[in-house]
MOPAC internal coordinates of N, CA, C and O (Angstrom, degrees):
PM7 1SCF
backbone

  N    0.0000 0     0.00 0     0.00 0    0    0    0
  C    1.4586 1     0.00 0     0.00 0    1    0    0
  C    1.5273 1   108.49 1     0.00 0    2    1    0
  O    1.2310 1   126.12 1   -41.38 1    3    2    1
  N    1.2573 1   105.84 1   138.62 1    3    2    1
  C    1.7038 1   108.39 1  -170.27 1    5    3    2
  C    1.2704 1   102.99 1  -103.58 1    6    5    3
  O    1.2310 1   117.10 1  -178.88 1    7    6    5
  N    1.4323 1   123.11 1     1.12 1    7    6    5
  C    1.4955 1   105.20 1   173.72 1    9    7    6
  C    1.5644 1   122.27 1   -84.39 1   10    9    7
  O    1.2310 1   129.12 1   -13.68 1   11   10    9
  N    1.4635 1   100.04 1   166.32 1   11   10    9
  C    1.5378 1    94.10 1  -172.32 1   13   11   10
  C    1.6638 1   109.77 1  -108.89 1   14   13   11
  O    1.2310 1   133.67 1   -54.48 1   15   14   13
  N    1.5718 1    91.18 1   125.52 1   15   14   13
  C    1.8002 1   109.66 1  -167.11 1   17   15   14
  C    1.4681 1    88.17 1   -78.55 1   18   17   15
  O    1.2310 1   124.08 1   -44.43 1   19   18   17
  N    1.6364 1   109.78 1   135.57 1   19   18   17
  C    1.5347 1   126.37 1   169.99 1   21   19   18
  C    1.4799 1    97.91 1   -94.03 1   22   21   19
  O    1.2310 1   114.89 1   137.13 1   23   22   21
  N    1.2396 1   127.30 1   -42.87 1   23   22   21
  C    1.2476 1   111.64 1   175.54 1   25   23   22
  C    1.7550 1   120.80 1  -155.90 1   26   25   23
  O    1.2310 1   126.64 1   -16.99 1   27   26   25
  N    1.3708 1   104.84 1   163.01 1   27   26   25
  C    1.5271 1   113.29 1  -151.02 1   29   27   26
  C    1.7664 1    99.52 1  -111.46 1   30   29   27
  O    1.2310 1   115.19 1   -57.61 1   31   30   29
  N    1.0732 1   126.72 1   122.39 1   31   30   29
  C    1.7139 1   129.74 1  -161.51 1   33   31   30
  C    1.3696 1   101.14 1  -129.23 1   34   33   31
  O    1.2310 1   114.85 1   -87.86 1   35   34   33
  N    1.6632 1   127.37 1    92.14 1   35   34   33
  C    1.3649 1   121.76 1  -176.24 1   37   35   34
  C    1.6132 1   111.09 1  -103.01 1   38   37   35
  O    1.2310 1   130.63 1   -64.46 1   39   38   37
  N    1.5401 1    97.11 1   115.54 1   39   38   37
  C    1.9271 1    95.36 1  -166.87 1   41   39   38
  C    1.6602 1   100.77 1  -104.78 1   42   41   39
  O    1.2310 1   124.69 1  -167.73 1   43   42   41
  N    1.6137 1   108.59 1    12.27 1   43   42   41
  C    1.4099 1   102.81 1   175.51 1   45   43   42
  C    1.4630 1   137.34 1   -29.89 1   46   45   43
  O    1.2310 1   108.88 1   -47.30 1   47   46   45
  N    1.2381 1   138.43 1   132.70 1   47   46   45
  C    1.4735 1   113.57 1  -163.08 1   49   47   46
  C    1.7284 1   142.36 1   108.72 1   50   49   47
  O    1.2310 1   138.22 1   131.28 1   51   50   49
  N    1.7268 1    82.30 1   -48.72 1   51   50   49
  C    1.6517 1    95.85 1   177.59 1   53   51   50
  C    1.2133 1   125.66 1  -110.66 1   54   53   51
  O    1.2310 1   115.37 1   -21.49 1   55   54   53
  N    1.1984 1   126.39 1   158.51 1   55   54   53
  C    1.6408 1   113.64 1  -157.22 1   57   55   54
  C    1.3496 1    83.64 1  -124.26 1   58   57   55
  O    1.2310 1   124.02 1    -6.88 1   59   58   57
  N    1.6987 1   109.89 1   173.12 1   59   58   57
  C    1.2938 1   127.16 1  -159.26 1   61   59   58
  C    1.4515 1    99.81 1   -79.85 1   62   61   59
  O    1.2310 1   129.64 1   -23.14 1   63   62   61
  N    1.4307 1    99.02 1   156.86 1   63   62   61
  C    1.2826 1   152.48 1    13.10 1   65   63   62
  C    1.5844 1   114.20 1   -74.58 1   66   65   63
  O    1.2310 1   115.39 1   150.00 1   67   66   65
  N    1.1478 1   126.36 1   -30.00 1   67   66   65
  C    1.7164 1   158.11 1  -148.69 1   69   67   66
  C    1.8742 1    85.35 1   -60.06 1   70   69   67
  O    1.2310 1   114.29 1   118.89 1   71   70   69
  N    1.4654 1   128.42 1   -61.11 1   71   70   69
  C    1.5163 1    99.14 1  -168.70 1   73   71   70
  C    1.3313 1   114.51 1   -68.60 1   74   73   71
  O    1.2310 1   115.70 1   151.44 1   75   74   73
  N    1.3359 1   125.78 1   -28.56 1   75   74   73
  C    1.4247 1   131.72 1   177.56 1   77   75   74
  C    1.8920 1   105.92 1   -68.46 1   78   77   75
  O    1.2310 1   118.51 1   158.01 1   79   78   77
  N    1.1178 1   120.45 1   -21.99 1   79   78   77
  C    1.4499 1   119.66 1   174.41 1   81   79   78
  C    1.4805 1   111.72 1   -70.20 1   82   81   79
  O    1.2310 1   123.04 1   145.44 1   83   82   81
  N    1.1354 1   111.77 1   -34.56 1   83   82   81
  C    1.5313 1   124.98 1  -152.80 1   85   83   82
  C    1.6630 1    90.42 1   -95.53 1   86   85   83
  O    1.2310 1   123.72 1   126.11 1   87   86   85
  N    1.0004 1   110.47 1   -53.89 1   87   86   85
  C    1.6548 1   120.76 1  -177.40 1   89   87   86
  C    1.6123 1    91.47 1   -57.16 1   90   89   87
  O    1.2310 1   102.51 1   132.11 1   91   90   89
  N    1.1097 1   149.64 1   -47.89 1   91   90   89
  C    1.1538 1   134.91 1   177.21 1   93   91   90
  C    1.4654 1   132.18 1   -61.64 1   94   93   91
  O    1.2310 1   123.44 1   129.76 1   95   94   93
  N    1.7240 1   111.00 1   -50.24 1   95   94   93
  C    1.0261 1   118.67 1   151.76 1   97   95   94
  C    1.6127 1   119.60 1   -34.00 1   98   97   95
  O    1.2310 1   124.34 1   124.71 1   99   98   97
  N    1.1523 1   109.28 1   -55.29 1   99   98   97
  C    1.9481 1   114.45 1  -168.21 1  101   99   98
  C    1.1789 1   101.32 1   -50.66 1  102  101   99
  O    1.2310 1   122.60 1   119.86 1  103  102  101
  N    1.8666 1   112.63 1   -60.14 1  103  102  101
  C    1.5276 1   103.98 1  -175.90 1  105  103  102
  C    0.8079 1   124.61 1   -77.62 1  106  105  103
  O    1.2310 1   108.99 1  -154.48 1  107  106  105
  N    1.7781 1   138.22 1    25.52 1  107  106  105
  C    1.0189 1   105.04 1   176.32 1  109  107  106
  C    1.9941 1   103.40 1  -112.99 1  110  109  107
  O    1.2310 1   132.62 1  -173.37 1  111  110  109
  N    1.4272 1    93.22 1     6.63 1  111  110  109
  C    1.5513 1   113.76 1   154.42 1  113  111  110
  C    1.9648 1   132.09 1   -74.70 1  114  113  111
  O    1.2310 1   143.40 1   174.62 1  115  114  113
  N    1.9224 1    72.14 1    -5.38 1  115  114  113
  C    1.9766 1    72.28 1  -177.65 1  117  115  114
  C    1.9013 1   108.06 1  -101.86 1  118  117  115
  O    1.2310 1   130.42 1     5.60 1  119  118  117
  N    1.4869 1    97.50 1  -174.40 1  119  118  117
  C    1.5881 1    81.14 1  -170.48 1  121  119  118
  C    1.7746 1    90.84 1  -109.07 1  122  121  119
  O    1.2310 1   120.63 1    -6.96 1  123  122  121
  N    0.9628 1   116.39 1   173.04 1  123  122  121
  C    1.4542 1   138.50 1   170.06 1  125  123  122
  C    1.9048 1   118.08 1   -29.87 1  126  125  123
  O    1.2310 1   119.66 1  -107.28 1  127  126  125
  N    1.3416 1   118.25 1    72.72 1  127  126  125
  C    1.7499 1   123.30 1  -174.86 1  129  127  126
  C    1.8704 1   100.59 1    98.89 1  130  129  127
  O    1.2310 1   132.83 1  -155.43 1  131  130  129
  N    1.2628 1    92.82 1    24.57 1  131  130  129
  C    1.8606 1    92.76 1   174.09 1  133  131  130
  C    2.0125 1    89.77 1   -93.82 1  134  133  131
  O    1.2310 1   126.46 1   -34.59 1  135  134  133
  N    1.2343 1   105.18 1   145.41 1  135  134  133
  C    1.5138 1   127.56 1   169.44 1  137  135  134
  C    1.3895 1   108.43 1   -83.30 1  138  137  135
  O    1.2310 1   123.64 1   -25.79 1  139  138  137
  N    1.3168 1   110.62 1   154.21 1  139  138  137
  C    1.4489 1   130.15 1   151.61 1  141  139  138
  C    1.6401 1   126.35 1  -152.05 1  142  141  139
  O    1.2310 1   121.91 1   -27.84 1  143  142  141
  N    0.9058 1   113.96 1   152.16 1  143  142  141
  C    1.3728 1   105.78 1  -157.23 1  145  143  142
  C    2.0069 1    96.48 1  -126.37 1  146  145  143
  O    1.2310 1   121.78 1   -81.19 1  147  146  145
  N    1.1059 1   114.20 1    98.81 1  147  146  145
  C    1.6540 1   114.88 1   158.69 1  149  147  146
  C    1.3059 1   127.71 1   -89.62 1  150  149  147
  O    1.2310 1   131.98 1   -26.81 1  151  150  149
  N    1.2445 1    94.47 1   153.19 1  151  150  149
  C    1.5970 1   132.70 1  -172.89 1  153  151  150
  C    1.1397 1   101.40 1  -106.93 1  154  153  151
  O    1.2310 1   116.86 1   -49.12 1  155  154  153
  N    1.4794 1   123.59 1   130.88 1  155  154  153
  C    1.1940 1   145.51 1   160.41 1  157  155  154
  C    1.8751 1   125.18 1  -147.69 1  158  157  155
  O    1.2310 1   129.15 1   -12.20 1  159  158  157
  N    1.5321 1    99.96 1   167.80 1  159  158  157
  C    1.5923 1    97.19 1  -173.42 1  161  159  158
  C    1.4774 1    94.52 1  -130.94 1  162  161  159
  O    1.2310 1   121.81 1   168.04 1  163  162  161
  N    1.3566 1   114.14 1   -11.96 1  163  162  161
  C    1.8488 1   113.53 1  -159.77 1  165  163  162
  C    1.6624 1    86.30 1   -79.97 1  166  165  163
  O    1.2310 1   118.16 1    -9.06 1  167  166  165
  N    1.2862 1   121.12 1   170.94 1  167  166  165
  C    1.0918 1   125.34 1  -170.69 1  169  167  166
  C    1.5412 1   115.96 1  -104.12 1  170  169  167
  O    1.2310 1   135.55 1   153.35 1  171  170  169
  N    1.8026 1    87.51 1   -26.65 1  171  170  169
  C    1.2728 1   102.39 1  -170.64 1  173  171  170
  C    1.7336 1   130.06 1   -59.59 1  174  173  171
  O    1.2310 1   135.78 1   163.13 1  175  174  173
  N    1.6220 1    87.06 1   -16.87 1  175  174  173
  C    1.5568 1   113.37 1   176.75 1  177  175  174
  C    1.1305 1   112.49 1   -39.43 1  178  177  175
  O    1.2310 1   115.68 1   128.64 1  179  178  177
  N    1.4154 1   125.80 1   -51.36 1  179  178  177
  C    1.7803 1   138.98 1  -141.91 1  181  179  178
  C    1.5319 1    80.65 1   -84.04 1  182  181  179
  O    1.2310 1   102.21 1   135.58 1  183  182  181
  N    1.4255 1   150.14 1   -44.42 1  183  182  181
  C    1.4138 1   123.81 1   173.83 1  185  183  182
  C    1.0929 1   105.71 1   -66.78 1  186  185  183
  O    1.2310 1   112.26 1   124.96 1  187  186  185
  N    2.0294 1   132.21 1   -55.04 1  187  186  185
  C    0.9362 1   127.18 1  -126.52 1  189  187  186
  C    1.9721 1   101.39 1   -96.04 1  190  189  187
  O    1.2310 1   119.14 1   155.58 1  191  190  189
  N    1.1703 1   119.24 1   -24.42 1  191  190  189
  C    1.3755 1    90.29 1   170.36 1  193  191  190
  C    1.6501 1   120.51 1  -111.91 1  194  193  191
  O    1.2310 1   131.42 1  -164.52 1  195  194  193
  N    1.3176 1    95.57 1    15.48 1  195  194  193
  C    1.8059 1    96.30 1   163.45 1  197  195  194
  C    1.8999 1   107.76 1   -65.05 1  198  197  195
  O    1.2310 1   132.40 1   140.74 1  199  198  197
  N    1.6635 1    93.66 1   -39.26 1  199  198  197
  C    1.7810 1   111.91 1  -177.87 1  201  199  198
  C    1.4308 1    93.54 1   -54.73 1  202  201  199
  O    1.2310 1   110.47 1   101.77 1  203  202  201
  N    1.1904 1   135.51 1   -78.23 1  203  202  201
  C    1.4465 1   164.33 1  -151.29 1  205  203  202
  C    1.5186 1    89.35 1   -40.90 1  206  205  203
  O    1.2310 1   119.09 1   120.43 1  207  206  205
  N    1.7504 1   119.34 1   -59.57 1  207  206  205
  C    1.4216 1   127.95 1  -175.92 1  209  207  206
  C    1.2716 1   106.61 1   -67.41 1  210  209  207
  O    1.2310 1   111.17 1   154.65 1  211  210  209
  N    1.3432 1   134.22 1   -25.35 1  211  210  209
  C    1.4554 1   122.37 1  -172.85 1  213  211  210
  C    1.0369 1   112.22 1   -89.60 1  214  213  211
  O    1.2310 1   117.43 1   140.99 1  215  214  213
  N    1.6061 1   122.50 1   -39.01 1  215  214  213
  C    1.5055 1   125.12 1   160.80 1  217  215  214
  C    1.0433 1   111.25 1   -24.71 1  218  217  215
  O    1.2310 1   131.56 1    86.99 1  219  218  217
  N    1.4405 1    95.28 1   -93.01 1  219  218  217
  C    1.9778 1   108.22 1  -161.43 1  221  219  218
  C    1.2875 1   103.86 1   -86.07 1  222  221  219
  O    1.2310 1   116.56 1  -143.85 1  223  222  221
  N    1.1475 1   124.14 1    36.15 1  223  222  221
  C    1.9096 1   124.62 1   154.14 1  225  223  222
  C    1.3055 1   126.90 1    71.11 1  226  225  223
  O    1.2310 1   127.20 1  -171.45 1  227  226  225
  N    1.5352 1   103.75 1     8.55 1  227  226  225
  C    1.3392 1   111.04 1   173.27 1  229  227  226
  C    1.3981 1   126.11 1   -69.51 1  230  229  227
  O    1.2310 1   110.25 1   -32.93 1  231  230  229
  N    1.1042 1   135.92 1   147.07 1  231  230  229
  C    1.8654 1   135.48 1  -167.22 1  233  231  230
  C    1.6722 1    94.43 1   -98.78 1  234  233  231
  O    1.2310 1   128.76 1   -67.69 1  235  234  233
  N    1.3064 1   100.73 1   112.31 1  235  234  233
  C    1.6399 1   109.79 1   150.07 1  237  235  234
  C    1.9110 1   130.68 1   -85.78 1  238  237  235
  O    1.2310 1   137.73 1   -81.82 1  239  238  237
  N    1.6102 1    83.24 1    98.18 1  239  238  237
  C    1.7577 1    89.42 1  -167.70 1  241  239  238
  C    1.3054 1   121.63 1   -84.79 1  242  241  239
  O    1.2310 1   122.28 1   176.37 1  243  242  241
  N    1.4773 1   113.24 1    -3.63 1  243  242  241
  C    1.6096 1   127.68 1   158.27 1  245  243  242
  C    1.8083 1   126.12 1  -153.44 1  246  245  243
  O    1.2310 1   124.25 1   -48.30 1  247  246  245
  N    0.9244 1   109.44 1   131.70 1  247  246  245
  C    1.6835 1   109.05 1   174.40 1  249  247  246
  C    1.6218 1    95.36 1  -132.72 1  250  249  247
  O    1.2310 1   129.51 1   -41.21 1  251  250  249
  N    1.2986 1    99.28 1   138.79 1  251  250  249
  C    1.9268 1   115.99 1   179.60 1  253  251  250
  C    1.4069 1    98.45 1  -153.09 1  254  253  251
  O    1.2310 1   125.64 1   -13.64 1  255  254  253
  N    1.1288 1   106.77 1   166.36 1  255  254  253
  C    1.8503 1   119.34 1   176.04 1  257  255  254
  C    1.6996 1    77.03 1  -146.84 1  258  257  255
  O    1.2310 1   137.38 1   -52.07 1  259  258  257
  N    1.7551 1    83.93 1   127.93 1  259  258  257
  C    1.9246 1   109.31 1   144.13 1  261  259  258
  C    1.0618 1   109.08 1  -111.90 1  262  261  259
  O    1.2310 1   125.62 1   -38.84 1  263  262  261
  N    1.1856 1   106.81 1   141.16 1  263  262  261
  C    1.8550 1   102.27 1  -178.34 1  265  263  262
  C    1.3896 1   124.48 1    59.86 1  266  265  263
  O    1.2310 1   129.68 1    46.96 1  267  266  265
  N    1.5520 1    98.94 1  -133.04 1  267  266  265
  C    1.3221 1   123.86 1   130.68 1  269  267  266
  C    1.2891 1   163.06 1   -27.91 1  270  269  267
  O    1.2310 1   131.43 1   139.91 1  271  270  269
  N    1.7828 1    95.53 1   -40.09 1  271  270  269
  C    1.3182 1   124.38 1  -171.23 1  273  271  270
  C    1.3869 1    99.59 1  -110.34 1  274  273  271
  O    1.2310 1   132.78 1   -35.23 1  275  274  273
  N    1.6553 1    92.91 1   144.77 1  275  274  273
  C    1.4309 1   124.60 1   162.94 1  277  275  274
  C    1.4882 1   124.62 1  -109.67 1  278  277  275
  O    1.2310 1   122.49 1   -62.58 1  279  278  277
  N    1.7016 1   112.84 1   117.42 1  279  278  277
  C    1.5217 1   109.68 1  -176.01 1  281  279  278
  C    1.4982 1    98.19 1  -132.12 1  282  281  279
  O    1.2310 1   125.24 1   -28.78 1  283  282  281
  N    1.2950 1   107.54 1   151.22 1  283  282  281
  C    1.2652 1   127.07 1   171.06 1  285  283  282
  C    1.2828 1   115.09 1  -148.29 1  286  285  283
  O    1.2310 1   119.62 1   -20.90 1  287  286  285
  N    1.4133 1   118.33 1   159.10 1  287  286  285
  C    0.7731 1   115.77 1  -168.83 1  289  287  286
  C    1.5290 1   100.77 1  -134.62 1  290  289  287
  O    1.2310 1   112.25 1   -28.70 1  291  290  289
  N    1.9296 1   132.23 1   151.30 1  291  290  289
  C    1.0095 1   109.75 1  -140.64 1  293  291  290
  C    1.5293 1    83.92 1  -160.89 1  294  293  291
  O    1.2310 1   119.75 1   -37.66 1  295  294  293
  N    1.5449 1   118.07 1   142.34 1  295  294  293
  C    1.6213 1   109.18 1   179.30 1  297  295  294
  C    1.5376 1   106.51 1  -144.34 1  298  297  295
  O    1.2310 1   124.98 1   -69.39 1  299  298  297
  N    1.5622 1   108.04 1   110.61 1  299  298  297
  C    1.6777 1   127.35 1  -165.69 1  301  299  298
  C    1.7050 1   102.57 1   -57.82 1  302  301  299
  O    1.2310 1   122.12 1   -47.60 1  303  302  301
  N    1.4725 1   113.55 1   132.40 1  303  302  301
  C    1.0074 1   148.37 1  -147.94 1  305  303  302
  C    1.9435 1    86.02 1   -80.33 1  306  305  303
  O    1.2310 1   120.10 1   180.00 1  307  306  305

C-alpha cells in the first residue's frame, strides 16, 4: 500500500469494546483524510470496526487478517 499511515494503533490483546474505543479516540486526534492503520487480535473487530467506519463516515481502504491478526487500515473522513 502506497499510502502514507499518520498513525499506527496496536489494540493487540484487548477484547471489545476496548479496540473500537481506542480506534475512536486516535481519530479523533487525526486531521481530516489522515490514515491509520490498526492492529488487532479480538475477532470481534472484523464486524465491529467496518460498523465504526460506516457510522461515522470514515473510508476503510484495507482490511486483511494474518494469522491471528487483524489490520486495517482506515482514512478519517
Amino acid at each position: 500500500m502506497n499510502q502514507h499511515i499518520k498513525k499506527y494503533l496496536d489494540t493487540s490483546g484487548l477484547l471489545c469494546p476496548e479496540p473500537v474505543m481506542l480506534l475512536h479516540k486516535a481519530v479523533r486526534e487525526l486531521d481530516s483524510g489522515d490514515i491509520i492503520q490498526v492492529t488487532a487480535t479480538d475477532p470481534s473487530t472484523t464486524r465491529d470496526v467496518p460498523k465504526f467506519c460506516l457510522f461515522l463516515g470514515h473510508e476503510m481502504l484495507e482490511q486483511r487478517q494474518d494469522d491471528d491478526t487483524y489490520i486495517y487500515v482506515i482514512r478519517k473522513k
